[in-house]
N, C-alpha and C positions, 0 to 999 in steps of 0.2 A: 377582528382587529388585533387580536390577538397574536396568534401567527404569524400574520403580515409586519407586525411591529420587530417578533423576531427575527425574523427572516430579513426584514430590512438594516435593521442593527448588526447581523452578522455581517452582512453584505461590505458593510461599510468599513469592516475589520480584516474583510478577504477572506471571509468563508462563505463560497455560493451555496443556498440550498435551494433546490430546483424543486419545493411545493410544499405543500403543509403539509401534509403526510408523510414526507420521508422525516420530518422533524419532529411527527408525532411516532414516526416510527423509534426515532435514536431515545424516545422514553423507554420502550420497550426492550432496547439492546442487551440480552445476558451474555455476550459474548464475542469480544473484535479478534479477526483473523487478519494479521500484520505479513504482508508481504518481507523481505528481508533489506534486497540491496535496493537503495533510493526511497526507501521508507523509514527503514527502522536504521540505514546508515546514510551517511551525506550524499552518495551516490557520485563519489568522486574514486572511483580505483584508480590503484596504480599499482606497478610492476615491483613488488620486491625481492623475486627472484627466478632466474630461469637455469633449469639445471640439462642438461644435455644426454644423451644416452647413445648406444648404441654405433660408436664413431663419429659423430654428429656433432658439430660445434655451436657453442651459443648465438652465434652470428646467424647460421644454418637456419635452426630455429626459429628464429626471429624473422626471418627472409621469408618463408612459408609462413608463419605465420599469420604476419602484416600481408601477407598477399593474398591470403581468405577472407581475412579480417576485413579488410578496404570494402567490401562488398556491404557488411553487416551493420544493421544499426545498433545492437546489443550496446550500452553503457561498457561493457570489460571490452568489445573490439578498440573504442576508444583509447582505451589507455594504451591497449598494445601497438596500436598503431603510434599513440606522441610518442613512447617510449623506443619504441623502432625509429622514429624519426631524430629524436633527442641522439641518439647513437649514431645516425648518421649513416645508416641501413636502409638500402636500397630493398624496396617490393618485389618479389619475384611477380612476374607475368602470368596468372593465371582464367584460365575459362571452364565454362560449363556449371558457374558456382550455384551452387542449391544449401537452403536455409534448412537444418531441420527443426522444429520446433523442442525446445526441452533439451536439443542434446549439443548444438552448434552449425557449424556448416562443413560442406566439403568442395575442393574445386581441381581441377586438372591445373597442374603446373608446367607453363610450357618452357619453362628453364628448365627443371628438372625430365628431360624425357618422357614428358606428356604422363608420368604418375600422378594417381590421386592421391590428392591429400586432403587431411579431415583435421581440423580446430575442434575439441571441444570437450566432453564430459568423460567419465566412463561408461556410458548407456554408448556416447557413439563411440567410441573404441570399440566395444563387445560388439555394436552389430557388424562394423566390418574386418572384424574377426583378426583387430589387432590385442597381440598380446602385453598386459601391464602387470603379469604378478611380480616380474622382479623389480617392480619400483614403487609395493605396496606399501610396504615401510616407509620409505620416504614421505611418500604422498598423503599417508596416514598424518605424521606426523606436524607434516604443513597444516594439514587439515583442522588439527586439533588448538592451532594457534589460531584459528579463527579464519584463513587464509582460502580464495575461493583456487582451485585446481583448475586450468586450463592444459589439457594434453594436444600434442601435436604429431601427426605420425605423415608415414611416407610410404604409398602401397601399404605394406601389413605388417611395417616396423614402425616401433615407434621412436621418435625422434629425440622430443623431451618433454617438460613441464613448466610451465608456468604459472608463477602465484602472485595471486593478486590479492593486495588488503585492501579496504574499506572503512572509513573513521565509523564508528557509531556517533549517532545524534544527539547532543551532551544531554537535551532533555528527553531523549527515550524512555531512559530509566524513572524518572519523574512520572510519565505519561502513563505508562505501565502503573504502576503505584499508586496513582490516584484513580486509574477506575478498579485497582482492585479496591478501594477503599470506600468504592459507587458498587460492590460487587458485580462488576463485572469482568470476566475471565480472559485474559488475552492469550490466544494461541499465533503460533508463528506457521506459516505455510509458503518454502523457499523452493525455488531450482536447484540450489548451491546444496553440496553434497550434507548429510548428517552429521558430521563431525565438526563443519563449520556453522551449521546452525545452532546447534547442542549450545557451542562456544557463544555467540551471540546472546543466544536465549538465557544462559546462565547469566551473563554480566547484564541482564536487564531485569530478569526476575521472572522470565515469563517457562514457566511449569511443563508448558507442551510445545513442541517442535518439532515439524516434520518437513524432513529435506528431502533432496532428488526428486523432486515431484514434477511432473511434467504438468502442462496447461487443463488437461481434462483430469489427472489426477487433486491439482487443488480444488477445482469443480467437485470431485466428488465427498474431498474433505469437508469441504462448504455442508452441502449437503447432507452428512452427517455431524456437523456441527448444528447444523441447523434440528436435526431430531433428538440433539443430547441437549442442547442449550434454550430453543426456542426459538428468539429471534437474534440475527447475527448480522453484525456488519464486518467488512471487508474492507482493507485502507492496500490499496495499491496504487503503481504509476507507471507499469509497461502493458506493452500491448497483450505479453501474455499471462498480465492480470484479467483481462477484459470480461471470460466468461463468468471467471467469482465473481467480479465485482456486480453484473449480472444478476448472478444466482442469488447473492444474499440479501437478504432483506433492505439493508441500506451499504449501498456502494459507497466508497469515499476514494475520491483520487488523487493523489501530491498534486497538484495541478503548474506548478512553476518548471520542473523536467518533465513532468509526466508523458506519455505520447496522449496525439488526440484521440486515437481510439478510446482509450481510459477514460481519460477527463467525459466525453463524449456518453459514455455507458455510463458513468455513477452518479448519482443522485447527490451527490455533495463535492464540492472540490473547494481545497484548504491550497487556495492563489500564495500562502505564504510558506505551506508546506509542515507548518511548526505541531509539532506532535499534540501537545498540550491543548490545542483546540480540540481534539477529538474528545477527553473527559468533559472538557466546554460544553461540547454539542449536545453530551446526553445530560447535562445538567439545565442546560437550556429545554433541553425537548422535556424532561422532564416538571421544570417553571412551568413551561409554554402551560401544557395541558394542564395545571396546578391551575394557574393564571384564567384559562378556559373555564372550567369547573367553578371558581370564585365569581367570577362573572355571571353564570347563568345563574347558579345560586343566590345570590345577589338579586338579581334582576325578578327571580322567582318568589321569592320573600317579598320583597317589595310589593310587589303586586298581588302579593295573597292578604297584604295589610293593609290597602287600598280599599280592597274588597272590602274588608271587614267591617273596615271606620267609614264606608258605605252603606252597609248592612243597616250598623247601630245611625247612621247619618249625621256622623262626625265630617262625614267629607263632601266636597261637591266637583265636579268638573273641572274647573280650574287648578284647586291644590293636586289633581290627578293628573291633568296634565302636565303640571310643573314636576311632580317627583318623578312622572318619569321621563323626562328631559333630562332631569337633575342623576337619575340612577344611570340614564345612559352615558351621560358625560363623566359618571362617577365607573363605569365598564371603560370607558375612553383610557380617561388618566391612567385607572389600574394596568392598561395593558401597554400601555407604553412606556411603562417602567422595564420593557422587555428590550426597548430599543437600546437601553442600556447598560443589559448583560454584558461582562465583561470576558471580551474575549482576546487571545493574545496578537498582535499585530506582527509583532516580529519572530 
């Protein structure tokens, strides 16, 4: 009754939890691994700057760019794409596009003389053996305002950069803060390079952060979160959340952008998105089982008293059946005071 009351009561606030056990698990939670972008920021990027290289004009850039991009679901192809569009930049023509996971995508441009071109990190720069040391300064310091790095190259030059920022989520910083004060640890685990996690991590308060991590690398973070902390949940909303959220003990997915893959693997999804459910949940999972315990204790007592005043033949049939009618309905009420944990809506 128990359980169900909570699980019902969240439900009705827009946080799904798909069983009693993953709500007995968030009792047990020492430790949430926060995704970055569409978790712990709005998941609204936009373009605040694109700088050019190597003879290559901003326009150029933007032309290859949006014309890899068009292919990609990534949240940052989005922005590149309004903002190519907002300028009134035509897509270059390209085919053969391939995804890579972690690093971006690349595609044959058939404006350009059938060159490939590659969107994406510096993982995919280095594997096709484009060179970026002379614009490591620069990109450093984009990086350290917090700002995610999009590189763009042409065969084995690179062309330019683009940076994209991200609002943080006004109650992030809150969310963080009140499960350290539940002791429990928040680590950060992003794609987005080191220097713009670091950034994040710091204006929220969370102590660990690890960027450039590709999809089996936050997997194996998990995974040693999981042997340093015990039990761990994972709050992600892209597809290459999917495996942590998977792996850890309790999944949680943004569910209102999230992809379906996400929502679909995690064992909780927060329909409103709002950070501050998450110290909710473990404060509920923590009730719940509280709540459970009271109950059977309860119910155990009772009927070791029954006995007794049977024993000595204070009691008879009747006043035993009535008390425990009277205990169960007294289990009832106590647990539906769960239906009314307060959780945030908006």
């Amino acid at each position: 009754v128990a359980i169900t009351s909570a699980i019902g009561g969240a439900s009705r606030k827009g946080v799904l939890i798909k069983g009693g056990k993953h709500l007995e698990e968030m009792k047990k939670v020492e430790a949430v691994a926060f995704d970055k972008t569409g978790t712990l920021t709005v998941g609204e990027p936009y373009i605040s700057d694109v700088i050019a290289f190597n003879g290559f004009s901003e326009r150029e850039v933007l032309e290859d760019a949006a014309g890899v991009e068009q292919f990609s679901s990534h949240p940052l192809s989005k922005s590149i794409l309004e903002f190519a569009q907002e300028k009134g930049i035509a897509f270059h023509s390209m085919k053969d596009y391939q995804n890579i996971a972690g690093k971006g995508g690349k595609a044959i441009c058939t404006v350009c003389n059938d060159l490939e071109h590659c969107v994406g990190n510096l993982k995919l720069m280095d594997t096709h053996g484009v060179s970026t040391k002379e614009i490591t300064e620069k990109t450093e310091k984009l990086e350290r305002e917090g700002k995610t790095i999009v590189l763009v190259s042409e065969g084995n030059r690179l062309m330019g950069v683009i940076a994209i920022s991200d609002k943080i989520k006004s109650e992030a910083k809150d969310a963080v803060a009140m499960l350290q004060t539940l002791g429990v640890q928040s680590v950060m685990l992003t794609g987005d390079n080191q220097h713009t996690a670091s950034y994040v991590a710091n204006s929220l308060g969370i102590t660990k952060a690890y960027g450039s991590l590709l999809p089996d690398e936050k997997v194996g973070k998990v995974e040693e979160m999981k042997k340093e902390y015990g039990t761990v949940a994972m709050v992600g909303d892209g597809v290459n959340d999917a495996p942590s959220l998977a792996l850890a003990n309790v999944g949680i997915a943004m569910a209102s952008k999230g992809s379906d893959v996400a929502i679909e693997t995690a064992d909780i999804a927060l329909m409103n998105e709002n950070l501050l459910n998450i110290p909710a949940i473990v404060k509920l999972g923590r009730r719940t089982v509280r709540t459970v315990k009271q109950n059977i204790t309860g119910a155990l007592l009772a009927k070791v008293a029954f006995i007794v005043l049977a024993v000595f033949g204070i009691s008879n049939l009747g006043i035993a059946i009535a008390a425990d009618t009277g205990v169960a309905l007294l289990v009832i009420l106590n647990s539906l005071r769960l239906f009314r944990f307060q959780i945030q809506e908006k």
